[in-house]
N, C-alpha and C positions, 0 to 999 in steps of 0.2 A: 389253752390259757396263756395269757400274755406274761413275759417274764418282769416287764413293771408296767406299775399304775393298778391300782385298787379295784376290786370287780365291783366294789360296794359303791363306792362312791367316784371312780373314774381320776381321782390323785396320783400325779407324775410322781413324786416324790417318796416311792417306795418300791422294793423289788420283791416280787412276791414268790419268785421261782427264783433258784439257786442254778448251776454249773451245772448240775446232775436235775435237773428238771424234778427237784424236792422244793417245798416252800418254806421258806426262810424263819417263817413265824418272826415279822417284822410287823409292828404292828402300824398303822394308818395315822397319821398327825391328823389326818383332817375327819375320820369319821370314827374313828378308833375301833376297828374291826382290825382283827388281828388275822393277816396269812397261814393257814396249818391250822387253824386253830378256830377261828368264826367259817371260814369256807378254805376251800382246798379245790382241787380238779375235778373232783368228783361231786359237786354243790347245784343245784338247780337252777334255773333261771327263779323259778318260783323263790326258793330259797333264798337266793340273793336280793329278790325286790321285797323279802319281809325283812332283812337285816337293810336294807335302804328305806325303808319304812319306820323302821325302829330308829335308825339316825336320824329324821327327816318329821320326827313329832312334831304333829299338828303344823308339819307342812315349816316347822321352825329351822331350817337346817342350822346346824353349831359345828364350828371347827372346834374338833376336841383338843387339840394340843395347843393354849395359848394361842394368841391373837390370828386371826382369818388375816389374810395376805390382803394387801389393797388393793380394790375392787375387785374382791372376788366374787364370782357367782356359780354358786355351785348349779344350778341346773346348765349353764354353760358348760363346765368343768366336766358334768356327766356325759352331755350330748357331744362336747368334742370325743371325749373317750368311747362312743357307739352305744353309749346306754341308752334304750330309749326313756324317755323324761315326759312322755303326754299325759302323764297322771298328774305333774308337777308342774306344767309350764303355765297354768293358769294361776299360781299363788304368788 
């Protein structure tokens, strides 16, 4: 597990592993899944694309925290971060 960037949503702007490789329970600006708490180390692949599914209603993605960044695009933001995104790139 990577020590930043969101497993949910692929978002730089969060450290999800601490010093001692524990997770911060920091929560996501952009999908609002919380570190420790919505997934952890121990999380599934499966598990993780149902909490990106759950952000992702009806294909709507929403920055949860106040205004999305200019021009952002999250299936971008995923696929930079290694997610793969072929369920989404067609909306």
């Amino acid at each position: 597990m990577n020590k930043v960037g969101c497993l949910v949503c692929g978002y730089q702007e969060i450290t999800v592993l601490d010093e001692f490789n524990e997770t911060t329970f920091e929560i996501c600006g952009c999908c609002g899944c919380e570190a420790g708490y919505s997934y952890d180390q121990r999380t599934s692949q499966e598990d993780l694309e149902k909490l990106r599914d759950y952000w992702s209603i009806d294909n709507n993605f929403k920055f949860w925290r106040g205004e999305a960044p200019k021009n952002w695009n999250p299936i971008r933001q995923m696929k930079d971060s290694g997610i793969d995104v072929s369920k989404y790139e067609n909306f």
